[in-house]
N, CA, C and O atoms as a MOPAC input file, in Angstrom:
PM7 MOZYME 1SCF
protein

 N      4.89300 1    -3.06300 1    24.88700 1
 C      4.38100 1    -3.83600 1    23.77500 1
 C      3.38700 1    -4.87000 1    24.31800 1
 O      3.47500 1    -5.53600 1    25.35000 1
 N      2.43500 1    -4.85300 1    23.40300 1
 C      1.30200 1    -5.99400 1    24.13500 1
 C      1.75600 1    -7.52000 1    23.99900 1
 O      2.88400 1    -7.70300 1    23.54000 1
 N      1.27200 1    -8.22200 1    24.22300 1
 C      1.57500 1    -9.75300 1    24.35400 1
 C      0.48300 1   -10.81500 1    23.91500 1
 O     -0.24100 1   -11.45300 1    24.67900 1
 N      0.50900 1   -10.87500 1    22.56300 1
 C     -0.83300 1   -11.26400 1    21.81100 1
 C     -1.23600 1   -12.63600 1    21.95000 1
 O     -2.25700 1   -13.09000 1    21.43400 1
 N     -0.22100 1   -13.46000 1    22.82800 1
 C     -0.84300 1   -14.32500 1    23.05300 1
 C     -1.96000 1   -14.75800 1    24.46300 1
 O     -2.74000 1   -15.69300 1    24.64300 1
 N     -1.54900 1   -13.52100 1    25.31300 1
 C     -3.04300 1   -13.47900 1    26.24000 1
 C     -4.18400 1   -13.16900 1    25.56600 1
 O     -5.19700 1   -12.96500 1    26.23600 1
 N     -4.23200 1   -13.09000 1    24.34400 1
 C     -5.45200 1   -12.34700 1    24.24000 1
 C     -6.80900 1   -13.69600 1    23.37600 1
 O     -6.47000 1   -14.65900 1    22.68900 1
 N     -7.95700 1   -13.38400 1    23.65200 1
 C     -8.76200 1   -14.18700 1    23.19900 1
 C     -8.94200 1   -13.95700 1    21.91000 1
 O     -9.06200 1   -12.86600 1    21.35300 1
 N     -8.96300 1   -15.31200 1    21.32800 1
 C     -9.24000 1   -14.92600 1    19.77600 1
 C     -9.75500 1   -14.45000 1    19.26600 1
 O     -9.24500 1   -14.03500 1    18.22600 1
 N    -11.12300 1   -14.12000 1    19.54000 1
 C    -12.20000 1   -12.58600 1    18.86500 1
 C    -10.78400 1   -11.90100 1    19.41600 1
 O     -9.77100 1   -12.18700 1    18.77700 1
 N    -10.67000 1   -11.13600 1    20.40600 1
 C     -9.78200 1    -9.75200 1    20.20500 1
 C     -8.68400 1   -10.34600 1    19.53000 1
 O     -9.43100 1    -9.94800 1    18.63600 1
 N     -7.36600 1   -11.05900 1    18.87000 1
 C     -7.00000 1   -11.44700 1    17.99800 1
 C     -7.16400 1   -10.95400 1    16.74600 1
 O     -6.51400 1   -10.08500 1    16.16500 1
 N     -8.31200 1   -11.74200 1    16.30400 1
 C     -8.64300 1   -10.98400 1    14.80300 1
 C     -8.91500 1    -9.93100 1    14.69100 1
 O     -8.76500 1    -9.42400 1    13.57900 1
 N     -9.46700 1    -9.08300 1    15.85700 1
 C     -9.74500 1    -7.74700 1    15.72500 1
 C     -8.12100 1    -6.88700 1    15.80800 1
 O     -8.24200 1    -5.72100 1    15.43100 1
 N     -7.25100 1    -7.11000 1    16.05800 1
 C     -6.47900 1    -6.44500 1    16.41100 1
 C     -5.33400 1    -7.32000 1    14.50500 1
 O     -4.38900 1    -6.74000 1    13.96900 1
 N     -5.82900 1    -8.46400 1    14.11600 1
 C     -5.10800 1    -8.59800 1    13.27400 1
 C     -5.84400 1    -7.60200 1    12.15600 1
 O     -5.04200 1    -6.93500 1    11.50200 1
 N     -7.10400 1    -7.42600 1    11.87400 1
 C     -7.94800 1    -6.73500 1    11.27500 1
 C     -7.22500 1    -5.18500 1    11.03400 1
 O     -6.77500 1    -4.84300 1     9.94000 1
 N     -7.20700 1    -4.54800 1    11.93500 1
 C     -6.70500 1    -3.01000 1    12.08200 1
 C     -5.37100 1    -3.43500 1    11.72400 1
 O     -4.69400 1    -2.71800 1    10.98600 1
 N     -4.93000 1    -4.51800 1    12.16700 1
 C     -3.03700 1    -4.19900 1    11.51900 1
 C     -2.93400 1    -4.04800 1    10.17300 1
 O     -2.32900 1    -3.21200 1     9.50200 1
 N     -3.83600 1    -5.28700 1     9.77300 1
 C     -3.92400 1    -5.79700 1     7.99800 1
 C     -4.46000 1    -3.67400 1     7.40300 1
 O     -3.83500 1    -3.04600 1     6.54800 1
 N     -5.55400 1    -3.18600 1     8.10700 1
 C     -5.79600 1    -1.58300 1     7.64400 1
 C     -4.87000 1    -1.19000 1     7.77600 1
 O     -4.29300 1    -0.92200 1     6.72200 1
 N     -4.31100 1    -0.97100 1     8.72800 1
 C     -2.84000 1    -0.24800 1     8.71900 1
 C     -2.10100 1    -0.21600 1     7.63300 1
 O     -1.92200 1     0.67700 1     6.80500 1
 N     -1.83200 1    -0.92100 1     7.69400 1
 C     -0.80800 1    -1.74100 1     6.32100 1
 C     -1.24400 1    -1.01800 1     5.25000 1
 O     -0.78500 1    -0.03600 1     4.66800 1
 N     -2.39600 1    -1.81200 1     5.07400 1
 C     -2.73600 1    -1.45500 1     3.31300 1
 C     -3.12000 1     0.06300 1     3.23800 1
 O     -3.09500 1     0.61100 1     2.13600 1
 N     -3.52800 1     0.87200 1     4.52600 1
 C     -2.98000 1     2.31900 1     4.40100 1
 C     -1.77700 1     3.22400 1     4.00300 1
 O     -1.57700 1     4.25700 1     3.36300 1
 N     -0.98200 1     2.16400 1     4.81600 1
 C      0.35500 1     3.20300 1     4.56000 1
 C      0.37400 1     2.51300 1     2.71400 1
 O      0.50700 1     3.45600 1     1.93300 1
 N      0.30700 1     1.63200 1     2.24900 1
 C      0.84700 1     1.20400 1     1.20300 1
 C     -0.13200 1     1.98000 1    -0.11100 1
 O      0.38600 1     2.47500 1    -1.11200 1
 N     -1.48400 1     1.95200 1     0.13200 1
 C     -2.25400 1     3.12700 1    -0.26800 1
 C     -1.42700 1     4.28200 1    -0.72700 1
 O     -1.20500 1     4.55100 1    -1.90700 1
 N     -0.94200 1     5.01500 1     0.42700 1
 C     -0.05900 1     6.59300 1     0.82600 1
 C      1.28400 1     6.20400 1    -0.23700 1
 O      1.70600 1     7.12200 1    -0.94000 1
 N      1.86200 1     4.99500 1    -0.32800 1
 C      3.09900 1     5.14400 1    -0.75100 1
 C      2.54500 1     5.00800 1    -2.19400 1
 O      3.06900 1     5.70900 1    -3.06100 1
 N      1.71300 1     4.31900 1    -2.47000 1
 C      0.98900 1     3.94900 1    -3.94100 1
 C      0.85500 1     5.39500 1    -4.55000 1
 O      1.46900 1     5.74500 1    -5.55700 1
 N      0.11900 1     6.08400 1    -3.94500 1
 C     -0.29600 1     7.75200 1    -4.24300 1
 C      1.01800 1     8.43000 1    -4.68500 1
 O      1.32100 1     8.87900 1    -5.79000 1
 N      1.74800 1     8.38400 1    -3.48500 1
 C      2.96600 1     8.94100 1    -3.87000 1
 C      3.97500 1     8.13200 1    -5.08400 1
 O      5.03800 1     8.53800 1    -5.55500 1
 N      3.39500 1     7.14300 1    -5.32100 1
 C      4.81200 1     6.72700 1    -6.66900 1
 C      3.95500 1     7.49600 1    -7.82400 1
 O      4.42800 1     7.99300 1    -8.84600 1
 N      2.86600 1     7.48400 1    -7.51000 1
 C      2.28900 1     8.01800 1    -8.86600 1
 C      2.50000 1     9.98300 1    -8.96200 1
 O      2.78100 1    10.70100 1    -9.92200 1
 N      2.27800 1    10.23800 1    -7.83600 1
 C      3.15100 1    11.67100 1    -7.75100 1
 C      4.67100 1    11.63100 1    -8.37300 1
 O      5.17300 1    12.48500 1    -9.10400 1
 N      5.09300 1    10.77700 1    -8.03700 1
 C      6.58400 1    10.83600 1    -8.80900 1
 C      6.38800 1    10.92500 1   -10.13600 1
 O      6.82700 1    11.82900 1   -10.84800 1
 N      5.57000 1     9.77000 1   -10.57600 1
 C      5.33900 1     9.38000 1   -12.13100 1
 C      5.17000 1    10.78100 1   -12.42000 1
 O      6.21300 1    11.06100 1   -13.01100 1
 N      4.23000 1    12.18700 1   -12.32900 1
 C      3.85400 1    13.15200 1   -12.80300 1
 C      4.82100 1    14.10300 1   -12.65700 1
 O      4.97500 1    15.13600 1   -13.30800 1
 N      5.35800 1    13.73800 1   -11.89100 1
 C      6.65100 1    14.99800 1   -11.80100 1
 C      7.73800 1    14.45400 1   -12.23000 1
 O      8.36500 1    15.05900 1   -13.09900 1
 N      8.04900 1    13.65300 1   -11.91800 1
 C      9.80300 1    12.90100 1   -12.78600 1
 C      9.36700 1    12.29900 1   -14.28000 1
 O      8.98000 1    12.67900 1   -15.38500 1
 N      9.69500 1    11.11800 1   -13.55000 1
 C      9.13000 1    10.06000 1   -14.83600 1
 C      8.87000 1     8.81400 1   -14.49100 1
 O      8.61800 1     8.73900 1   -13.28900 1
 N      8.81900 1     7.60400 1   -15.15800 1
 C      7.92700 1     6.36500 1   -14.92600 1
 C      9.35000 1     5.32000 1   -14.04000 1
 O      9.17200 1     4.43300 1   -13.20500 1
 N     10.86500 1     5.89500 1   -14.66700 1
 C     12.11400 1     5.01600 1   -13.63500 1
 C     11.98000 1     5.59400 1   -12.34300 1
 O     12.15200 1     4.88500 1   -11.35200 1
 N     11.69400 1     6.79500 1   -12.23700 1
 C     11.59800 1     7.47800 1   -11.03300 1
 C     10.88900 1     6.53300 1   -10.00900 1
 O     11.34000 1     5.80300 1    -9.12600 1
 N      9.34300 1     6.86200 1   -10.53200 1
 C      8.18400 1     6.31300 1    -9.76900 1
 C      8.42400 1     4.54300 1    -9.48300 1
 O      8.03100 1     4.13400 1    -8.39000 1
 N      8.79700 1     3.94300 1   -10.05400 1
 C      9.39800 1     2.50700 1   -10.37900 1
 C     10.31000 1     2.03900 1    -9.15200 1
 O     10.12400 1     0.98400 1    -8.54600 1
 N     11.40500 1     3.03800 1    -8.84100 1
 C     12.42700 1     3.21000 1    -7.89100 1
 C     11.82600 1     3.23900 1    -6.85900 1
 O     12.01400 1     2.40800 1    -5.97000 1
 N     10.79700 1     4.42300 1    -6.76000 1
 C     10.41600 1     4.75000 1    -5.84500 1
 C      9.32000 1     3.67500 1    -4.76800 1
 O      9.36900 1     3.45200 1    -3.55900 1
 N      8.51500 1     3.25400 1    -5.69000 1
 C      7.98800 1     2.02500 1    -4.88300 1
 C      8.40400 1     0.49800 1    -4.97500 1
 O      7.81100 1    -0.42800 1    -4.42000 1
 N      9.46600 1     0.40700 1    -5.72800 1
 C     10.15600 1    -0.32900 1    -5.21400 1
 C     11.02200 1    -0.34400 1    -3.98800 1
 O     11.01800 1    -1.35100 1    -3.28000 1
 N     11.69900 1     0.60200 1    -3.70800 1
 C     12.07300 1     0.66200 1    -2.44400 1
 C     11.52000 1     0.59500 1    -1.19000 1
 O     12.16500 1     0.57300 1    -0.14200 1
 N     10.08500 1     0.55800 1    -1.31600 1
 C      8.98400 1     0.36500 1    -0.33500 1
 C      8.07900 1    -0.84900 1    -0.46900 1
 O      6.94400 1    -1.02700 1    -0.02700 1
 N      8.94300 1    -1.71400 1    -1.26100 1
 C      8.94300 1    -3.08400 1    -0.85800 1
 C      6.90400 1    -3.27700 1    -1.51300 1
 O      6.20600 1    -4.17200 1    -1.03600 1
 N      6.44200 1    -2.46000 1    -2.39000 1
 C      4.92500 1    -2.67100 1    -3.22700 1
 C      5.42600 1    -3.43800 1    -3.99600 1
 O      6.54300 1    -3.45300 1    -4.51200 1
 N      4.44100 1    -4.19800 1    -4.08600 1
 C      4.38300 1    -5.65700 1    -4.88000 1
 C      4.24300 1    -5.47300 1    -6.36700 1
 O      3.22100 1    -4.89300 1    -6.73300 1
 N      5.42400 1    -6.01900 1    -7.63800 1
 C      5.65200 1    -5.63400 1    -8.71400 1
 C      4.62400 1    -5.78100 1    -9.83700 1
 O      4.77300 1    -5.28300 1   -10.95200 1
 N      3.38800 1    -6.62600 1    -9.38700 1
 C      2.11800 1    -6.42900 1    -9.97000 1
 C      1.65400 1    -5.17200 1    -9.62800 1
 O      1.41200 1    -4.78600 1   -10.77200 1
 N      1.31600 1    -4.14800 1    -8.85100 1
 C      0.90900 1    -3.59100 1    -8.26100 1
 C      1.96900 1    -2.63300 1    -9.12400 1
 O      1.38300 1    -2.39000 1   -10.17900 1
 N      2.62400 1    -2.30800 1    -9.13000 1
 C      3.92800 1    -1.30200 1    -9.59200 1
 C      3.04700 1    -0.79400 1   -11.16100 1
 O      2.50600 1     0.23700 1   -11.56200 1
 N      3.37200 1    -2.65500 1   -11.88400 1
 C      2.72700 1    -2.21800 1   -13.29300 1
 C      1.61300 1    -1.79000 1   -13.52000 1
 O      1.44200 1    -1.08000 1   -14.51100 1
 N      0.65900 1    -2.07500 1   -12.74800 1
 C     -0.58900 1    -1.83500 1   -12.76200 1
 C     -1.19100 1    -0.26600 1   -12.37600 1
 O     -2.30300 1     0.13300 1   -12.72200 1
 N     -0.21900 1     0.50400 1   -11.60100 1
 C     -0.32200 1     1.68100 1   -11.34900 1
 C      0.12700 1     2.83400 1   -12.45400 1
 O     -0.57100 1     3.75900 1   -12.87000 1
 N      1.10600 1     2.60200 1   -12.70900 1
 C      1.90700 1     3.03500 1   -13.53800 1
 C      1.82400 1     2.96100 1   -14.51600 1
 O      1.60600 1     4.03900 1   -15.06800 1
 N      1.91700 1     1.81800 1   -15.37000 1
 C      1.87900 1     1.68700 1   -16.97400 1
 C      0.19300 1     1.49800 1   -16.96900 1
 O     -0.21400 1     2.31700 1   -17.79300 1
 N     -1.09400 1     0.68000 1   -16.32300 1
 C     -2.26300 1     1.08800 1   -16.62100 1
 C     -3.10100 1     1.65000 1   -15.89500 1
 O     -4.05000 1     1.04300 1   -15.39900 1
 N     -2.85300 1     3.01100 1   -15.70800 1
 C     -3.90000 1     4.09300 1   -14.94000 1
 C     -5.21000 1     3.50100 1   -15.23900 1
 O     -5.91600 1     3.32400 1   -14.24600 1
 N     -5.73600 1     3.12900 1   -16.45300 1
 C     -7.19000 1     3.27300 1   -16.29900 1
 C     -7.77200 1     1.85200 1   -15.34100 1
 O     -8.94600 1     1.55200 1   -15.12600 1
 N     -6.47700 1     1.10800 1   -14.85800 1
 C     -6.62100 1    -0.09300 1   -13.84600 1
 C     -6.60100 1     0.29600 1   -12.53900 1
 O     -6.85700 1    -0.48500 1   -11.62300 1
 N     -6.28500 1     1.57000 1   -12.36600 1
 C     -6.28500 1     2.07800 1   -11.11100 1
 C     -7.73000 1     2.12000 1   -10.18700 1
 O     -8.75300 1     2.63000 1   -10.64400 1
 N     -7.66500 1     1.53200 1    -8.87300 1
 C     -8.88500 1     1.75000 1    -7.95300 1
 C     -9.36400 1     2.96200 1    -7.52600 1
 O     -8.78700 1     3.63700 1    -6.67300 1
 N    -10.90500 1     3.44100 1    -8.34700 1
 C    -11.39000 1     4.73700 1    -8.09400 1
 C    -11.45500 1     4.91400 1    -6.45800 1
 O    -11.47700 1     3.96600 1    -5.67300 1
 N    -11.48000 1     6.30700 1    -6.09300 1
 C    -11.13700 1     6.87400 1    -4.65300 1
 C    -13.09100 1     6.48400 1    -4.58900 1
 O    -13.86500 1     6.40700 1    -5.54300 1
 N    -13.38200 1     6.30800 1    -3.10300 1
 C    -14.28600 1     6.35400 1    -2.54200 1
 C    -15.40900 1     7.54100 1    -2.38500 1
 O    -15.13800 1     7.86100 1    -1.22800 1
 N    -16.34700 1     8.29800 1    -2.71200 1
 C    -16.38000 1     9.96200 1    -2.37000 1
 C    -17.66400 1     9.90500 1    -1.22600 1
 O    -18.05300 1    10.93800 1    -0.68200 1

């Protein structure tokens, strides 16, 4: 494991930078997938489902109950 406090603060933020992507990747992936639930189960399903992955309950409603609030994909 690295030891982030040798490191100089430019590399710091760069390395807090990619964590913060990280993150909001996987949470992206789990976002996708509650809404896969929503289409195949139902809306307690999908609800459960990212709740248990700890997505933030603004974020829950906003996926779920208003799709057309949803962030278009990039192409």
């Amino acid at each position: 494991m690295m030891d982030v406090s040798t490191l100089h603060p430019h590399h710091l933020a760069e390395v807090s930078e990619l964590f913060q992507q990280r993150l909001d990747l996987q949470s992206s992936a789990i976002v996708d997938k509650g809404i896969a639930v929503q289409d195949c189960f139902n809306t307690m399903c999908a609800i459960e489902y990212l709740k248990s992955h700890n997505i933030n309950p603004q974020v829950i409603e906003r996926v779920l109950l208003q799709p057309e609030q949803r962030r278009r994909l990039a192409h």
